[in-house]
N, C-alpha and C positions, 0 to 999 in steps of 0.2 A: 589636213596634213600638207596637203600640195602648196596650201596659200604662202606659209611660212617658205618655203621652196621659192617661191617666186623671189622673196626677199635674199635668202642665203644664196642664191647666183645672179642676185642685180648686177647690171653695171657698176654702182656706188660700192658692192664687197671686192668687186676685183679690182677697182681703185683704190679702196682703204688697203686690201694685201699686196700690191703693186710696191708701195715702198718701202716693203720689210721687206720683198723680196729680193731688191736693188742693195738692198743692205747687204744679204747674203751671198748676194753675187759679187759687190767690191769686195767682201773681206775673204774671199775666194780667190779674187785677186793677188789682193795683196799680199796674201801667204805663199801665192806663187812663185811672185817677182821676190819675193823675200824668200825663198828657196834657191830659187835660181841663182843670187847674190850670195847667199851663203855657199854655194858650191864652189866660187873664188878664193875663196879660205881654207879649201880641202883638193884632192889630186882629181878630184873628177871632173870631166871634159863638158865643153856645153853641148855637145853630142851626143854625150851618155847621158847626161837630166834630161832633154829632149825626148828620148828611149827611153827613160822610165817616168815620163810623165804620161806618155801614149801607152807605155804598158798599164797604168796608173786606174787613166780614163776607161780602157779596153775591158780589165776588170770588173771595173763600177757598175757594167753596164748589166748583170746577172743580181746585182744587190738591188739594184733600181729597177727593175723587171718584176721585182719580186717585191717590192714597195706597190709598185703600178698596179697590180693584180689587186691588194688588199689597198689600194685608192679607191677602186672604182664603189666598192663596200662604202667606205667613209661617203663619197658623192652623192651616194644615195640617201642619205641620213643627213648629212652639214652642209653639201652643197658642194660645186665645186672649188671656189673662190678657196674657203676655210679648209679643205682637204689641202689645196695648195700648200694654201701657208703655212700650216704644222705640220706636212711630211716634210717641209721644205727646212722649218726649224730643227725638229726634231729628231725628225727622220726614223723616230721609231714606232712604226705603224700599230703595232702591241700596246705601246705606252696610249696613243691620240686615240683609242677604239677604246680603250676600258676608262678612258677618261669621262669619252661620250657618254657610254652607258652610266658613270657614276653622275656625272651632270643631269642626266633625265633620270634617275633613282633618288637623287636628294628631293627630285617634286611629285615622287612618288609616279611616275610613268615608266614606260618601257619604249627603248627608243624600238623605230618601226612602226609603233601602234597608231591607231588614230587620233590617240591621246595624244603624242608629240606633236607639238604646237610649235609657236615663233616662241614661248614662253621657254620653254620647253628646249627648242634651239640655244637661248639663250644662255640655258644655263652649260649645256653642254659645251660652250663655247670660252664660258668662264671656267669650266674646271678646268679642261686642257689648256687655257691660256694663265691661269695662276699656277698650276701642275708646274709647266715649261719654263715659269719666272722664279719659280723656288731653283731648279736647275741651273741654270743657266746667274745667278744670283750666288748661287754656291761655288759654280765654278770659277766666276770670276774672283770671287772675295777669297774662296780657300784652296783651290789646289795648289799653292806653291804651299800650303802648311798640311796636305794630306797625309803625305810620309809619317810626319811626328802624331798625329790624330790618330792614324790607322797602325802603328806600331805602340801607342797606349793603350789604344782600347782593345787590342786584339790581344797585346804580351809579344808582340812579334810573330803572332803565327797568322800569316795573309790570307790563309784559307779558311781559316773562323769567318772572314767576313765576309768572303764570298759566299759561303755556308748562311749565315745571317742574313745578304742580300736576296740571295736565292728564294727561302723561307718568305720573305715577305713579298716578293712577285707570285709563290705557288700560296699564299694564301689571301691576295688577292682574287688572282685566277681562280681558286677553287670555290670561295663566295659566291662570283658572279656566276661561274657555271653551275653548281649549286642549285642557285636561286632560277636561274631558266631553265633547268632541268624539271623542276615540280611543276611547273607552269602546266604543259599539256604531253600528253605521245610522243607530238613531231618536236618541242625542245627536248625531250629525254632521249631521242632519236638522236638528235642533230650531235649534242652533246658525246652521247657512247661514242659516234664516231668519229666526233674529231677526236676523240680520246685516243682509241685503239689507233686511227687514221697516225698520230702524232708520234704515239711511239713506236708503230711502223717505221716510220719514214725518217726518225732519229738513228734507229741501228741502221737503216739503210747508207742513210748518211755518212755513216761511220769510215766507209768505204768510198764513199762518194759527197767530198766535203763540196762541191759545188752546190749541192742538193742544198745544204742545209738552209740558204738563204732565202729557199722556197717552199721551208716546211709548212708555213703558219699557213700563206696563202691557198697550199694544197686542200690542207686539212680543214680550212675554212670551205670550200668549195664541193669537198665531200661531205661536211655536216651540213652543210645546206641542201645540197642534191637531195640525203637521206633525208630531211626535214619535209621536202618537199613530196618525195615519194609517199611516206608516211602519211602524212596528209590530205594526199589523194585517194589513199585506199581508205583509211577511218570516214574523211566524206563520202 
C-alpha cells in the first residue's frame, strides 16, 4: 500500500498539479478585476468592493476549514498532490471521496485496504477526474440553456429537480454506506454514527448556519473515532 504512496506525493504529481492549479488561480483573477470593472457601471465606490471583497475572503475561511479537515482523509488515500488538485477544482470534498471509493470498487478493492495499490490509485484518480470533466463540460456548453432544459423537464416546478437531484446523491450515499456497513462491527459502527452523528448536527445547524459547513467533517471524525473504539474492544 505505501509503495504506491511514494508515487502519488512525488515531486513529478505536484508538478503535473502545479499547472492546473495556476489555472485556477488566473481565472480567480480575472473574475476579480472583472468585478472590480463592473462596479464602474453601477453607483458603488471602489471602497465598498474593497469591503466586500475582505468580507468575501473573511467568510471563505469556515468553508475552507471545513474542506481542510475532510483533505487530510483524501491525503491519506490519493496522496497529497491529487487531494490538492480536486478540492482545488472541485471543491466538493463529498463529490472527490465517493469518487475514490467508486474508482477502487470498479477493481473490486476497498480503498484503505492492503488491496489498494498504484493500480488501484489509478483508477480512483480516473473516476474523479472524468466525474469533474462531465461537470465542468456541461457547465461550459449548457448553462446559458439551463433555464429552458430545467423549466421542460420539470413543467415549471424547480423543486421536482432539486427533489430528483437530491435522490440521486442519497442513493449514492446509501449504496456505499450500505456496502461498508456488512463488511465487519467497526464499518456498522462507524456507519450508525455518522448516521445519527449527521442528523444531529443538521437540526443543530438549523440554528447555527455556520455549523453546517462542518457537518460532514464532524460526522466523519465521529464514525471513525467509533470505528476505531469498536475495534479495540472486538480485538
Amino acid at each position: 500500500m505505501k509503495e504506491y504512496l511514494e508515487i502519488a506525493n512525488s515531486p513529478a504529481m505536484w508538478l503535473a498539479c502545479i499547472p492546473a492549479i495556476c489555472v485556477v488561480i488566473f481565472q480567480a483573477f480575472i473574475y476579480t478585476k472583472k468585478a472590480f470593472g463592473a462596479s464602474k457601471t453601477t453607483t458603488l465606490k471602489t471602497e465598498q468592493c474593497k469591503t466586500a471583497f475582505r468580507v468575501g475572503a473573511t467568510s471563505a475561511v469556515g468553508p475552507a476549514l471545513a474542506i481542510f479537515v475532510i483533505m487530510v482523509a483524501m491525503m491519506a488515500i490519493v496522496g497529497g498532490p491529487m487531494s490538492w488538485l480536486r478540492l482545488n477544482f472541485i471543491g466538493s470534498a463529498t463529490t472527490e471521496l465517493t469518487a475514490t471509493t467508486v474508482g477502487a470498487k470498479a477493481l473490486g478493492v476497498e480503498v484503505g485496504s492492503a488491496a489498494y495499490d498504484l493500480t488501484a490509485f489509478a483508477s480512483s484518480v480516473w473516476t474523479m477526474t472524468l466525474n469533474g470533466c462531465g461537470w465542468l463540460l456541461f457547465c461550459g456548453l449548457f448553462t446559458d440553456k439551463m433555464d429552458k432544459i430545467m423549466t421542460r423537464f420539470t413543467g415549471g416546478n424547480l423543486a421536482l429537480m432539486s427533489t430528483i437531484c437530491g435522490a440521486a446523491v442519497l442513493g449514492t450515499a446509501g449504496y456505499l454506506a450500505t456496502d461498508q456497513a456488512r463488511r465487519s462491527l467497526p464499518h456498522l459502527g462507524a456507519v450508525i454514527a455518522a448516521v445519527i452523528s449527521m442528523v444531529i448536527l443538521l437540526k443543530i445547524s438549523k440554528n447555527r448556519p455556520k455549523l453546517k459547513e462542518y457537518n460532514l467533517g464532524i460526522a466523519m471524525v465521529i464514525g471513525m473515532t467509533v470505528a476505531v473504539i469498536i475495534l479495540k474492544f472486538v480485538s
